[in-house]
C-alpha positions as CSV (number, residue, x, y, z in Angstrom):
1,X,28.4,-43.2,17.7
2,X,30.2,-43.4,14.6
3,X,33.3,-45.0,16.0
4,X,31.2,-47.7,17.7
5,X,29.7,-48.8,14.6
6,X,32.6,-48.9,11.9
7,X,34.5,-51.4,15.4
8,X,31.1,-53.2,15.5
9,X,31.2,-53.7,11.3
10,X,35.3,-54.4,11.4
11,X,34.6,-56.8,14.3
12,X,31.7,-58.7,12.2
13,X,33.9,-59.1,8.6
14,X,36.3,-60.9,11.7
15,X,34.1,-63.2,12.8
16,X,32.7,-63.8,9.4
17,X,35.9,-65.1,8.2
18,X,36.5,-67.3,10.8
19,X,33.0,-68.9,10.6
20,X,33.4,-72.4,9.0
21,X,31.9,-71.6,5.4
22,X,32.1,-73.5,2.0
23,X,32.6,-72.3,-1.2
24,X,29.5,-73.1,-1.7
25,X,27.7,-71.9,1.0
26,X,25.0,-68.9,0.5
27,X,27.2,-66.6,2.1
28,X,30.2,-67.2,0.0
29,X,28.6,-67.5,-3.3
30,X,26.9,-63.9,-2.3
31,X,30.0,-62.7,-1.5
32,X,31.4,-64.4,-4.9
33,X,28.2,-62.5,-6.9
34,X,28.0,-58.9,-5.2
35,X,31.0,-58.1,-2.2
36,X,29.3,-54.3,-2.0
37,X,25.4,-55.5,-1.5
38,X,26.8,-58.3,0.9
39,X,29.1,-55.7,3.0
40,X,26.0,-53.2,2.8
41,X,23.9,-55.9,4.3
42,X,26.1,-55.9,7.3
43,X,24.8,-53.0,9.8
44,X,21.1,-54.6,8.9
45,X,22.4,-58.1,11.1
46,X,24.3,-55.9,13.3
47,X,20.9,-54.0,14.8
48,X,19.1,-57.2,14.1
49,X,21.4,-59.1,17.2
50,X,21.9,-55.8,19.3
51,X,25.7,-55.3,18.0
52,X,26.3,-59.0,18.8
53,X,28.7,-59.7,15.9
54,X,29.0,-63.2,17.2
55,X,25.1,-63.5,16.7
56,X,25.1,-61.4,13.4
57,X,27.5,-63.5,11.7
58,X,25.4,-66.8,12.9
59,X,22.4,-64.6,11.6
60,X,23.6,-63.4,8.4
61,X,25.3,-67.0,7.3
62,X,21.9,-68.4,8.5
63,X,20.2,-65.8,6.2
64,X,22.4,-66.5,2.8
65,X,21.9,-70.4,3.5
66,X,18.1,-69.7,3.3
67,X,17.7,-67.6,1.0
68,X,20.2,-69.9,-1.2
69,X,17.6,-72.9,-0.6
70,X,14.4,-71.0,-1.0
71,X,15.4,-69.1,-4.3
72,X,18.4,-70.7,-6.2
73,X,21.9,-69.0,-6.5
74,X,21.1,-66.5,-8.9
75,X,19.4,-63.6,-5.8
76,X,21.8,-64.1,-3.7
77,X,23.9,-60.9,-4.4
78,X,20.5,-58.7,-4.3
79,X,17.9,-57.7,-2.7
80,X,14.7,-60.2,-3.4
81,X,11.7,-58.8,-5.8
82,X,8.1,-59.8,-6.2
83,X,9.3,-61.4,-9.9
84,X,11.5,-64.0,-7.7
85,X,8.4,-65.0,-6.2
86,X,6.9,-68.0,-8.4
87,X,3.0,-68.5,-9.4
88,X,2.4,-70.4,-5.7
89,X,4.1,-67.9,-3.9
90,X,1.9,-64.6,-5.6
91,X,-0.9,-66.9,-4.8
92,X,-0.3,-67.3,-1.1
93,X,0.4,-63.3,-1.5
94,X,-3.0,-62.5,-2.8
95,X,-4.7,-64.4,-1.0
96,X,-3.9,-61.8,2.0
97,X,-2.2,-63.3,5.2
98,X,0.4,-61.5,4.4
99,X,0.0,-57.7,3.4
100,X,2.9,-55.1,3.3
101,X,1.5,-52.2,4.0
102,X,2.8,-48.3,1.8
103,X,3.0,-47.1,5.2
104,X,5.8,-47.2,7.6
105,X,5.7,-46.4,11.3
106,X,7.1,-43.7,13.5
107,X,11.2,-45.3,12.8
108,X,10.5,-45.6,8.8
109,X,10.7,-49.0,9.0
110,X,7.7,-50.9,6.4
111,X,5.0,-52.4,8.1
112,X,3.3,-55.6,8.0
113,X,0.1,-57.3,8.6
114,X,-0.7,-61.0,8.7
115,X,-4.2,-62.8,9.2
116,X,-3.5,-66.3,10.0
117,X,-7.3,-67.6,9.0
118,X,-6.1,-65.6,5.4
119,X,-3.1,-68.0,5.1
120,X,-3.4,-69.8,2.3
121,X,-0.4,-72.2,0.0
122,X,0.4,-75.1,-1.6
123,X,3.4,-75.6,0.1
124,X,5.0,-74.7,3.2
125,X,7.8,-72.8,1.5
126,X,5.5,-70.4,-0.3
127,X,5.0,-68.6,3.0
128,X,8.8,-69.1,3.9
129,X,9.7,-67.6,0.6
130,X,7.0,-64.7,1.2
131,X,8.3,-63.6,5.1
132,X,12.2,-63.6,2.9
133,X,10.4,-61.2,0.6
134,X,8.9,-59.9,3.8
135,X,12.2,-59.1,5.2
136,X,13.5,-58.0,2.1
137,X,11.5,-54.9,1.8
138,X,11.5,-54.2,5.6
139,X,15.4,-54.0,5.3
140,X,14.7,-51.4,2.5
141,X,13.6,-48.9,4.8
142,X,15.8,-49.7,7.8
């Protein structure tokens, strides 16, 4: 229901602002950088937590904060691309535990399949920064 959703979203941008956030938080330098791709963003943490808005606003903050920490200020008001991903990263992507599949399942959403003994990085966070990437292009078809 239509109605249902835009009281869901109204009742999220609530419980956003009252969530104790600095100025220079993830979620409020997105907010600073790209208000439309932040508020678009919104329904995506909505489904994620059930229509929770207490537990999408946790979520989404949670989300900003990573993806601050993982790939520097300047993403934050987009969606993440393969050229955010530095030379470690591609190599932990090529080196397939980790493969997005072209096609998507019966809901449209992307697919993905993983093969732990295919796992391969330098560093913990290039397989952090790849399942961010991950969930950047699932969102794209959700």
């Amino acid at each position: 229901r239509p109605e249902f959703v835009q009281e869901r979203l109204a009742s999220l941008s609530q419980e956003l602002s009252t969530l104790n956030h600095t100025p220079k938080s993830g979620y409020h330098r997105a907010v600073q950088q790209n208000p439309d791709y932040v508020d678009q963003e919104r329904l995506k943490f909505l489904r994620a937590d059930n229509f929770d808005t207490s537990a999408a606003a946790v979520r989404m903050m949670k989300h900003f904060q990573g993806k601050l920490e993982l790939f520097g200020p300047d993403v934050l008001g987009r969606n993440i691309l393969l050229s955010d991903l530095n030379a470690d990263d591609l190599e932990s992507l090529r080196a397939g535990g980790i493969q997005f599949l072209l096609a998507q399942d019966h809901a449209t959403r992307g697919v993905i399949f993983t093969r732990n003994l295919n796992y391969q990085y330098k560093d913990r966070n290039n397989m952090v920064r790849l399942e961010k990437k991950r969930g950047a292009l699932v969102s794209k078809y959700n």
